[in-house]
C-alpha positions, 0 to 999 in steps of 0.5 A: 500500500505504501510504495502505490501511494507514494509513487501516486502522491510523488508523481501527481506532486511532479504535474502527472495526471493521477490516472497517469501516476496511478498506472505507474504507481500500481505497475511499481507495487506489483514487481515490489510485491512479486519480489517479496511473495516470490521471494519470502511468502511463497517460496515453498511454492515456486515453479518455473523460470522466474520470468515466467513467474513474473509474467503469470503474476503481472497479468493476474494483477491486471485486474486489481490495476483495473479494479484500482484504477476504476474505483480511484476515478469513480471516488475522485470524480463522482463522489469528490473524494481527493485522489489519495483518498480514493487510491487507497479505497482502490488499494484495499478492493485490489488487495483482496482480489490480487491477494486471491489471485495469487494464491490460487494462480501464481503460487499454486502447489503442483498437485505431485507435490502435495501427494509425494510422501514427506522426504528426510530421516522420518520418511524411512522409518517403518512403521508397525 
């Protein structure tokens, strides 16, 4: 929520339109939260070439962008809230949904894995 909103205040302070800056800000908090679930919350249930990890998330959180960007318009623009304020009502509706998307597409666990048997020293124990 902080990077996406400090890039969005620091762009639309610099004369950028706030749709504009908010494209950039949300695009900014989606490699900053990439980088951080692939790298400490999900990586248990990392496959594939990295690239294709940050692929496969950034177009699942294309719909939180639209999400984001839809709700920050319609807050600032019909009910008069100032963008910021707006941009965080959006953060919080695209948190949910990205956050489901991630689970359930990006980081998903292969079926194989959640059925091998527990490798290590207590894999070979027999049991009576």
């Amino acid at each position: 929520m902080g990077v996406n909103e400090g890039v969005l205040i620091l762009l639309a302070a610099r004369g950028y339109y706030y749709i504009d800056a908010s494209v950039v800000a949300i695009e900014v908090s989606i490699l900053s939260n990439f980088v951080l679930n692939d790298f400490w919350t999900f990586r248990d249930r990392r496959h594939g070439h990295i690239v294709v990890r940050l692929l496969k998330f950034n177009v699942l959180m294309f719909v939180g962008l639209v999400a984001n960007l839809a709700i920050l318009y319609a807050f600032t623009t019909y009910v008069d809230l100032h963008y910021a304020v707006s941009n965080l009502i959006g953060i919080g509706a695209a948190f949910l949904l990205r956050y489901w998307l991630s689970v359930r597409f990006a980081w998903i666990k292969k079926e194989e894995d959640s059925l091998a048997p527990p490798a290590g020293p207590e894999a070979s124990v027999s049991r009576p």
